[in-house]
N, C-alpha and C positions, 0 to 999 in steps of 0.2 A: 710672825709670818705676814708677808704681808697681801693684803685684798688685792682680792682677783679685779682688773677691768672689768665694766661692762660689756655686753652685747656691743653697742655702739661704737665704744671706745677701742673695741678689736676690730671691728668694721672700718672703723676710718683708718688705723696703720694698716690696712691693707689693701683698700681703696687704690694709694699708690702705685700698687703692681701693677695696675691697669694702663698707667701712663702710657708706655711704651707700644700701644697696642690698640690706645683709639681709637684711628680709622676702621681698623678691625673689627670693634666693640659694635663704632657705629651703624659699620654695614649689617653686622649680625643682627642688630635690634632694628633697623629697616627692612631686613628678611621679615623678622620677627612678628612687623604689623603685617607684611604681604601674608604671611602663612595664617593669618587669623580673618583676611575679607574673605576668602572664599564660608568658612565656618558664619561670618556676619550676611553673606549678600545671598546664602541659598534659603533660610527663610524669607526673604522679603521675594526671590522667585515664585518661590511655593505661593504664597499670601496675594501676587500678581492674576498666577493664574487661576487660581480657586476662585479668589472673587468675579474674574471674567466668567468665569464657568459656571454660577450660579447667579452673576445678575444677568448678563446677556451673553449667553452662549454663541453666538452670532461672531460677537467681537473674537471671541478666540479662535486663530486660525492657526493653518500648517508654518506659513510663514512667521509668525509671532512664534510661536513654541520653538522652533528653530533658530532664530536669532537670539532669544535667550538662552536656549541651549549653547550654541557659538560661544555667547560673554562669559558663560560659568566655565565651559571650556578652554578657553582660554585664559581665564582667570588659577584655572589648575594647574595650567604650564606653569605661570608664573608660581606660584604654591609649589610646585614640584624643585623649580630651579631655588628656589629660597631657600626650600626644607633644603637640600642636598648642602647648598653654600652652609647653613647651620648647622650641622650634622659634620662637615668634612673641615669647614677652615674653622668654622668656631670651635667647635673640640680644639683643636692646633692652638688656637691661643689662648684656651686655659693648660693644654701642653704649656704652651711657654710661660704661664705663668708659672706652672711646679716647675719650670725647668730652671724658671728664675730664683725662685722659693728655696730649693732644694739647694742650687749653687750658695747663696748666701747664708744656709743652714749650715755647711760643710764649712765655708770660711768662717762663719762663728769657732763651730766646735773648734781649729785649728788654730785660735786666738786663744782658746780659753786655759787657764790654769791647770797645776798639778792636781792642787787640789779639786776641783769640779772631777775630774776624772775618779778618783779615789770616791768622788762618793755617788756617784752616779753610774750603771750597767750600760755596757755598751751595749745590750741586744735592745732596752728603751732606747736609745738613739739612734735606733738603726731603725726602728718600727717607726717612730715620727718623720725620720726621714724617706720611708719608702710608703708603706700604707696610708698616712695620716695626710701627705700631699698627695697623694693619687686620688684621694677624696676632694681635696681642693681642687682639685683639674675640674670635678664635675662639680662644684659645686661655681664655682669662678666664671665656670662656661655658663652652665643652665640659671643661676638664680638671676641677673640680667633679662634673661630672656622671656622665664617665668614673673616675674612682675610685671614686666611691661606689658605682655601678652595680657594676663589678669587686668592689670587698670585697664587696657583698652577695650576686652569685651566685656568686663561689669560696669564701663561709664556709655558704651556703646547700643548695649542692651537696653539699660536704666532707658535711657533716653528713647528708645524704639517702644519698648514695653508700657511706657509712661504715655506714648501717644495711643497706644493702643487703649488701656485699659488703668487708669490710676490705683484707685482702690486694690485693684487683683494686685499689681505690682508693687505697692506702698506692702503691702501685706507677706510679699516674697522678698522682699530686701529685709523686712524686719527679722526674718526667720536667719538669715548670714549672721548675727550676732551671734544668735544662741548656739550656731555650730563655731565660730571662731572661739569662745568661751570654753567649749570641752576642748578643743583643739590645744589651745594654749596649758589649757590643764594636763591635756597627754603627755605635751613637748616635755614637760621638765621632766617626767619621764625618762624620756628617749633621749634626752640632753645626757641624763648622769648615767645613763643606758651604757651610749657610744662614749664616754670618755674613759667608764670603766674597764669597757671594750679594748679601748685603744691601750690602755694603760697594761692587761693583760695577757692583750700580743706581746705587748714588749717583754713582760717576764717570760714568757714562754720562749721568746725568742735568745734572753739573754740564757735564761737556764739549758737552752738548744748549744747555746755558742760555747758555752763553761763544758758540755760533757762532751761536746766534739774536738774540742780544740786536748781536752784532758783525756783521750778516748785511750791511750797509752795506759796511764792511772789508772781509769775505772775497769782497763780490762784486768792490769798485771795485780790488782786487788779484789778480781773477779765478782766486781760489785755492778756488774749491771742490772740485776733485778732492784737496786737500791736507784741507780738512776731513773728505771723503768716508773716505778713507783713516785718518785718524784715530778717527773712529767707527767705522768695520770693525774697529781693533786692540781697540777696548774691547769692540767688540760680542763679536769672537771671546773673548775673556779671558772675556765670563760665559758666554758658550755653553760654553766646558771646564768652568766652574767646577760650571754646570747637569750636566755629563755626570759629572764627580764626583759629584755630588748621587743623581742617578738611577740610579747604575752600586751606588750604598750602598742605595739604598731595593728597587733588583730582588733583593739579599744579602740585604736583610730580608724581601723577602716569599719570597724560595727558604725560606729556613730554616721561617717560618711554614708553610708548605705541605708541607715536606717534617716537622713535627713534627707538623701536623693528621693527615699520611697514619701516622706512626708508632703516633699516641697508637689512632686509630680503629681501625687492626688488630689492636693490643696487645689493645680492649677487644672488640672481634668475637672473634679467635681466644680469646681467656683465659676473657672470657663465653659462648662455644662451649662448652668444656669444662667451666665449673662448670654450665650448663643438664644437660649430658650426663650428669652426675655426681648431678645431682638437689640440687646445693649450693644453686641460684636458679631459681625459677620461671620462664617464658616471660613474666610481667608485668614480673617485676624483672631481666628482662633487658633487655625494650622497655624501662622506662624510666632501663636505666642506659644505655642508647646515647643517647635521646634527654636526659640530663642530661651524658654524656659532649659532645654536641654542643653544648649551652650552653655548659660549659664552655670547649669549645675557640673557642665565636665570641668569649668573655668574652677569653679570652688573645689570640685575633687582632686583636680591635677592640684591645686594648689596644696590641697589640703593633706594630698599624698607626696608633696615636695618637700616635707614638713625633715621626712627620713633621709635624704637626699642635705637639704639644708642644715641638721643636728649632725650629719656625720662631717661634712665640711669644717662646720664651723668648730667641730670638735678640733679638728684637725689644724686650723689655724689657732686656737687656744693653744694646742701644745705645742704648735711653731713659734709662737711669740711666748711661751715658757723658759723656752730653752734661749730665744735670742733678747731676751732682756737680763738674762743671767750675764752681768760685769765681767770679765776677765781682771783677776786679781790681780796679775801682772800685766803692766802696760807701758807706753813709752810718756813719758813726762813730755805734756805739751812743748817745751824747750829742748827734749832730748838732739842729741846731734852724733852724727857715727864719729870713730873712733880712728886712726890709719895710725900703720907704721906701729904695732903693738909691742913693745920690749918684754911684755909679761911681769913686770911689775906688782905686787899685788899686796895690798895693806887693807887686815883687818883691826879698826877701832872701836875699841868695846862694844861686839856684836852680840848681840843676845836674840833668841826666835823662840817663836812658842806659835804653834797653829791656830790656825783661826776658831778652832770648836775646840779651845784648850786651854785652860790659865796657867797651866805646868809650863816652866822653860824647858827648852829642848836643849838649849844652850844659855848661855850669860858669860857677861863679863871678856869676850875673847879677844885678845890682841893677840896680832900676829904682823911680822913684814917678812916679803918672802921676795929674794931679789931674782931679778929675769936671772932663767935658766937654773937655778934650785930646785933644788928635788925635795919633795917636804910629805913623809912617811904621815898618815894618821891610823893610830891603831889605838886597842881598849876595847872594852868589853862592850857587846852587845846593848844598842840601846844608846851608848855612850855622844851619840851627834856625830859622828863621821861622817855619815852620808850626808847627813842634814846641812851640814856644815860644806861640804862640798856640792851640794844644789843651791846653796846662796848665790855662789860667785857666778854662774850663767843666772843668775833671778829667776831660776824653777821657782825660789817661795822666794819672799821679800824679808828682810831683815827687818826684827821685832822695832830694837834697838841698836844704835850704833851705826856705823857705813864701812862701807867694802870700797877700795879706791882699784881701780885699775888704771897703771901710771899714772897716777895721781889726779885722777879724774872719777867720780862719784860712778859707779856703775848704774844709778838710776837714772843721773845725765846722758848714758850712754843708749843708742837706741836700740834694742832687743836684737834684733837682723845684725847691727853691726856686732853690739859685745858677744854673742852667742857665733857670730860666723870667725871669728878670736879663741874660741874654746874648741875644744876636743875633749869628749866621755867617751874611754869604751869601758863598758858597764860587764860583769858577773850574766846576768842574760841578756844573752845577744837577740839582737829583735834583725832577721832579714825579712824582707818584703816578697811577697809572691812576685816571682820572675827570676830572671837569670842572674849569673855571677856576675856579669858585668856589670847589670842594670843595678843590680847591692851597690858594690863599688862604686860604681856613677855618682851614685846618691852623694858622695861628701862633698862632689865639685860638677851638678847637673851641666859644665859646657867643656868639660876635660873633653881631651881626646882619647882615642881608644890606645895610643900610645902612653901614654898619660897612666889611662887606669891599671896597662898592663906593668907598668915602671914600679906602683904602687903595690902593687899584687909581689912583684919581686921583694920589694923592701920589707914587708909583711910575712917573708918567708910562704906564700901560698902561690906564686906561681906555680912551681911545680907538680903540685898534689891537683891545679884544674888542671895544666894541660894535659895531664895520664888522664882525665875524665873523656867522655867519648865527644860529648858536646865541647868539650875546654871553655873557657870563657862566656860561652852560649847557653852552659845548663841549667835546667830550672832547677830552682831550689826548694820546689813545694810550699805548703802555709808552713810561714815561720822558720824554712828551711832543713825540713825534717828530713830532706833527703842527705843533711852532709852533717858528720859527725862534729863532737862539742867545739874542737881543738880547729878543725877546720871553717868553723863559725867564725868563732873568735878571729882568726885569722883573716876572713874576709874582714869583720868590720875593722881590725888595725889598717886592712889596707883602704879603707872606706875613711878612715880618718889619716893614714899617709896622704892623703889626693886631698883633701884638704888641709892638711900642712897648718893647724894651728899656731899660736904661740903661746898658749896655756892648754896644759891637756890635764885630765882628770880621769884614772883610771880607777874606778870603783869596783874591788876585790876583781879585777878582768880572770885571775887561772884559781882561783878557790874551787872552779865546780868542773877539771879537767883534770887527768889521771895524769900521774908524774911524764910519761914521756908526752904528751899533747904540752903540757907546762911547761918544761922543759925548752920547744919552739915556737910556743908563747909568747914566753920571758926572753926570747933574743931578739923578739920581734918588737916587743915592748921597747928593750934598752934601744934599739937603733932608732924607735920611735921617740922615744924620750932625749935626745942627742941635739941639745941647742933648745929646750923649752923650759916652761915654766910648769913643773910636775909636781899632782900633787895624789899620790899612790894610797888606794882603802884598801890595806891587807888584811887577809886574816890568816895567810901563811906567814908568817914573822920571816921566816929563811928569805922570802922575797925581797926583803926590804932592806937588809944588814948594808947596803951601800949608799942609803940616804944619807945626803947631807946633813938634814936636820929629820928627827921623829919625834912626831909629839904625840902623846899619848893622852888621850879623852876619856872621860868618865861623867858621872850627872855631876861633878863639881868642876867641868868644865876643862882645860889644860892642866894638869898635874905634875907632868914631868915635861920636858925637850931636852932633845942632846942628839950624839950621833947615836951606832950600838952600842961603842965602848963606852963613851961615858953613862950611860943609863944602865947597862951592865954593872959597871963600877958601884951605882947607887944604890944596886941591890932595895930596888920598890917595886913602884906598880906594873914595870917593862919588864923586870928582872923576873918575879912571880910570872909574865905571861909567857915568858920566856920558857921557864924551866916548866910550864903546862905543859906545853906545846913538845919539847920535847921529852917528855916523860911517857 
């Protein structure tokens, strides 16, 4: 496994995001100093008038008291109009920064392999994408602003409180150590606090997604007090992990509170005594309490930004987790698209085995399969059919050996181009929330509505939308639950008629549809298959008897090829599945 980055080294790739947004950045943090003179210039008011007031009372008049009042007044507008500008546009451009973040999180995921899906929960991917940047908004926005705020009233102060009284001040700077010291002690804390946090949601979120999406299952198995109980055990894991969380942040405000009550007596009783002694005047004493208080809100806010900063930074740790994860499939610096495809297709001693696996899935395969052949794979479960047919689009990469498409290396080829060349329609049908149309759309996003409705004919499923009441406009629910097996399938053949492949791959497509649904399936299929390069995953055998060639898989890889009759004839491993099936 390999080590985590530093602190820093997350800092700087993300530093970047800010580019775009400079001037923005810079105004905010020019707000930033104006919202902190009024907090620096009302002691040195206070500290004006008190001294007038007890050396020569004389000197202070209505007219002085008023004109300083005017300048603080004034100086509040501006504080007013700064805070509002840092409150309304700076928020906005830590928006744009998750807005940024999150877009190039979603084109990651859309990059990445078969396998990362397979081993990763979609509901963790959905919690780093939603939660874990909405923390980065605030943290993107305010940590900026909070620093610069801090340097400029701990170097502002230093310097006022240093004219005033050294010793007193030498003595309150020294005590900021001893609170930064527990501080940093708490953070790791609240560091593995919120990541466990974060990590959390995600199960709760993915174990949310698995009993909603299955809510059919867990009813027609009348097992929902099994699910119930399942989300109690996740729920309780974050509720502890929360009281971790909370039990760190009540340690950090004790400390804060108990370093506020020290520093302030320190500076009461010490500035007691230098008053008494004639060392500081009654002004510069008011205004080392009131710069003392700055101060200390300066370290508090800091010090309670701590929660705010751990939850961000959490938050970019599991953005830069996910966007440093490789896509195992990718296009070869050199790749180049593909035109004019005949469907062609030569496999040379292709062997695959997963990446978390030393078992071959396959070995040893040759195959040539000439445009327009129809080429049956069947055999027993396990056997590499499918696997074998996710090479040729590069869902996984060939262990060993190459895959030629018209005699060009499919890894030469660029992903967009060989894949926009293929046609899958797959055993389960995946439609998208939205209408019949917008499914269909999907195989050719710039068809016309002509177009999709042509396709819908060829697929045998015009018919069955226009009886619907919406026709072509109906929503089809998550996943499209609202339209039966046969009528699924149907849309996506006509989702891969619109685009008009010249290699199609139909993986078991009517294995999980009742004979008459199959039945209009399978005519949709052959009209679909009429001029391509087919390569059918049965596991009804009857579907297949018209293949040019069938090759039959097992873990010792091709066994038999023939048509039906000849493998019939040969009475082996097609023969046996044969007389399974219908027995």
């Amino acid at each position: 496994m390999e080590k985590k980055m530093g602190k820093a080294g997350y800092l700087r790739r993300f530093l970047p995001y800010y580019r775009p947004y400079l001037p923005t950045l810079a105004l905010d943090l020019f707000c930033a100093i104006l919202t902190t003179v009024c907090d620096l210039v009302l002691p040195m008011i206070v500290r004006t008038i008190t001294n007038a007031a007890t050396e020569d009372i004389g000197a202070l008049s209505v007219k002085m008291i008023i004109e300083i009042a005017g300048i603080y007044l004034l100086l509040r507008v501006v504080d007013t109009a700064a805070n509002y500008f840092m409150v309304n546009i700076g928020h906005m451009m830590g928006a744009h920064l998750e807005a940024d973040m999150r877009r190039d999180f979603f084109s990651h995921l859309q990059d990445l392999s078969f396998s990362f899906y397979s081993n990763n929960k979609v509901g963790q991917l959905m919690a780093r994408l939603s939660k874990d940047l909405f923390d980065v908004t605030e943290f993107s926005h305010h940590a900026p602003e909070e620093v610069l705020i801090g340097i400029v009233k701990f170097v502002t102060s230093f310097i006022i409180l240093m004219s005033v009284n050294v010793p007193l001040t030498i003595f309150i700077y020294l005590m900021i150590p001893v609170l930064g010291f527990f501080v940093i002690k708490i953070r790791h804390e609240l560091q593995h606090a919120f990541y466990s946090e974060r990590s959390q949601i995600g199960e709760i979120n993915a174990q949310i997604e698995d009993s909603l999406l299955g809510i059919r299952v867990v009813q027609s198995f009348a097992n929902e007090e099994i699910e119930k109980e399942k989300f109690k055990k996740n729920n309780e894991i974050f509720l502890g992990i929360k009281k971790k969380a909370y039990n760190a942040l009540g340690k950090l405000h004790c400390v804060i509170r108990l370093f506020d009550g020290c520093m302030y007596i320190s500076v009461v009783a010490a500035g007691g005594i230098f008053l008494m002694n004639g060392a500081i005047t009654p002004g510069d004493y008011a205004a080392y309490l009131l710069y003392t208080t700055v101060l200390l809100n300066t370290v508090s806010r800091l010090a309670q930004f701590t929660e705010t900063f751990m939850q961000g930074f959490s938050g970019i740790e599991r953005f830069y987790e996910i966007i440093d994860v490789e896509p195992e499939i990718k296009d070869a610096p050199d790749a180049k698209p593909i035109e004019n495809v005949s469907g062609d297709i030569v496999l040379e001693n292709v062997a695959f085995r997963y990446s978390d696996s030393n078992d071959e899935v396959l070995s040893g395969i040759d195959l040539h399969v000439n445009p327009g052949d129809n080429i049956a794979l069947v055999g027993p479960s396990g056997g590499g059919k499918t696997t074998l047919s996710n090479l040729i689009p590069r869902f996984y990469d060939v262990s060993e050996g190459r895959i030629l498409l018209d005699g060009r290396d499919i890894r030469s080829i660029t992903l967009s181009s060989l894949r926009s060349n293929i046609g899958v329609v797959q055993q389960d049908v995946y439609l998208f929330s939205g209408s019949i149309f917008e499914n269909i759309l999907y195989g050719k996003p710039d068809a016309t509505r002509e177009e999709v409705i042509e396709a819908a004919k060829l697929a045998g499923a015009h018919e069955f939308i226009t009886a619907l009441d919406e026709g072509y406009d109906t929503y089809v629910g998550e996943r499209g639950v609202k339209l039966s097996g046969g009528q699924k399938q149907r849309i996506s053949i006509a989702r891969v008629f619109l685009k008009n492949p010249a290699v199609l791959i139909l993986d078991e497509a009517t294995s999980a549809l009742d004979n008459e649904s199959e039945r209009m399936v399978q005519k949709s299929l052959e009209r679909l298959s009429e001029g391509r390069t087919v390569f059918t995953i049965a596991h009804r055998l009857s579907t297949i008897r018209n293949a040019k060639t069938i090759l039959v898989l097992n873990d010792e890889g091709i066994v038999e090829h023939g048509n039906h009759e000849e493998l019939m004839a040969k009475k082996g491993v097609y023969y046996n599945l044969q007389m399974m099936a219908e027995s």
